[in-house]
N, C-alpha and C positions, 0 to 999 in steps of 0.2 A: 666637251668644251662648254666651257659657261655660257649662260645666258646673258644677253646684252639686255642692258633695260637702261632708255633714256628718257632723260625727261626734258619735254619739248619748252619752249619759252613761256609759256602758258600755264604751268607749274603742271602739265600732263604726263604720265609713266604710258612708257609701251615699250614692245619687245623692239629688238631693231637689230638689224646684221650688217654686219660692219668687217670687212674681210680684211682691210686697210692692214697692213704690217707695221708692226708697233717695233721700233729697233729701238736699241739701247741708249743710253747716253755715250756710251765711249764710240757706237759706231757712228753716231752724229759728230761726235768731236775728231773723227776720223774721215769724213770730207761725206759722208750721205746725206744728201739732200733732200731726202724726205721732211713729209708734214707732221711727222709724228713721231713721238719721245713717249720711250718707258724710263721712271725714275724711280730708283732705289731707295729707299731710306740708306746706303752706304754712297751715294753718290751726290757730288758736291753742287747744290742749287745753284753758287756763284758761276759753276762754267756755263751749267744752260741757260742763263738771266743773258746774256747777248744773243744766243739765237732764239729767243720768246717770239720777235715779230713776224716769223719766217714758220712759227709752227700755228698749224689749226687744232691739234690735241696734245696732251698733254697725260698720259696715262702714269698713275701715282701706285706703286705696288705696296700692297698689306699682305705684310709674308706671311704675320701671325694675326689673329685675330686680339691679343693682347699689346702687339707694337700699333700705336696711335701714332707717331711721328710723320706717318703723312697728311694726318692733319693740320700737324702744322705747315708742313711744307705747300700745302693746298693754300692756307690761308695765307703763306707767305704768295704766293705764285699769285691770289686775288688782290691781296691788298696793295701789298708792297711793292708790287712789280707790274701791276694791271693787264695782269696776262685775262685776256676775254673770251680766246678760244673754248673746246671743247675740254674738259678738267675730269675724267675716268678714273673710276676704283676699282684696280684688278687684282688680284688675289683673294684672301681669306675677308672675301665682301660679303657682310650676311646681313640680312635683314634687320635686326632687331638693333643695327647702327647706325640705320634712314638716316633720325635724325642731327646724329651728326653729320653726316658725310654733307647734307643740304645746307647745314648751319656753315660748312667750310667752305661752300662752293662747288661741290660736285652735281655735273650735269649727266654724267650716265655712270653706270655701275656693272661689269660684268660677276655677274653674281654666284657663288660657289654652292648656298645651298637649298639651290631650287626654285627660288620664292618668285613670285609672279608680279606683272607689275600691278595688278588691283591691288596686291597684299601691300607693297610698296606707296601707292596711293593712299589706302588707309595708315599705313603705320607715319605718311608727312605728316599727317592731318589729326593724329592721336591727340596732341596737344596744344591748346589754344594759346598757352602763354609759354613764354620765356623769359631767361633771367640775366643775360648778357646782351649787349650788341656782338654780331658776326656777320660774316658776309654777307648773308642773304636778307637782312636790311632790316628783318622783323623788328618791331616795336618791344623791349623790354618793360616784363610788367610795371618795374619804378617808374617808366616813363606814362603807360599808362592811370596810375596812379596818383602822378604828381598834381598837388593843387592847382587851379586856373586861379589866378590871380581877375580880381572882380574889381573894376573901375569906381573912386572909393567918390 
């Protein structure tokens, strides 16, 4: 079984067990009433966007490590829809993707190939700048860059 690794609100990694059963989308759209959803990259965000309020996780599968599409679907579920819950990356989740999965909005990661949360820790913290806005609010360096205008 993978490693759980969340990161607390504080921007902190640590292990954490979490037994919670994560059911599908079709069994949620099938009357379960659970707090918690796994979403496929083949399964349609528009059903689960009405029961967002009702879930506290939200678990996004990466079957392959070359399918990104639940990147978007992360960022769709942060921005577009303000889902604030708990946002998990389960599948083919490996380290060397930190920093996207944080730039989408991901708050824990069950992780496939071993890696620790220190490792995780350093690999947020690798790079001081960025070059888009994304969820996680960071200052892009144009903005860091832009002139201050000086009272004339």
């Amino acid at each position: 079984m993978p490693m759980l690794i969340r990161r607390d609100a504080g921007g902190a990694f640590a292990a954490a067990a979490d037994d919670r059963p994560v059911p599908p989308l079709a069994a949620l759209l099938d009357g379960d009433e659970g707090p918690a959803v796994l979403l496929t990259v083949e399964d349609d965000l528009a059903l689960l966007v009405p029961l967002l309020p009702r879930l506290s996780l939200v678990a996004l599968e990466f079957a392959k490590y070359r399918d990104g599409r639940a990147y978007t679907t992360a960022t769709l579920l942060r921005v577009r829809h303000g889902f604030t819950g708990e946002l998990r990356a389960v599948g083919d989740v490996l380290l060397e993707e930190a920093p996207q999965f944080l730039r989408c909005g991901f708050d824990s990661f069950a992780v496939a190939d071993g890696s620790t949360p220190e490792e995780w820790e350093a690999k947020a913290h690798a790079h001081r700048q960025v070059y888009q806005r994304a969820v996680d609010g960071r200052t892009p360096v144009f903005a860091e860059r832009a002139p201050v205008a000086t009272p004339a």
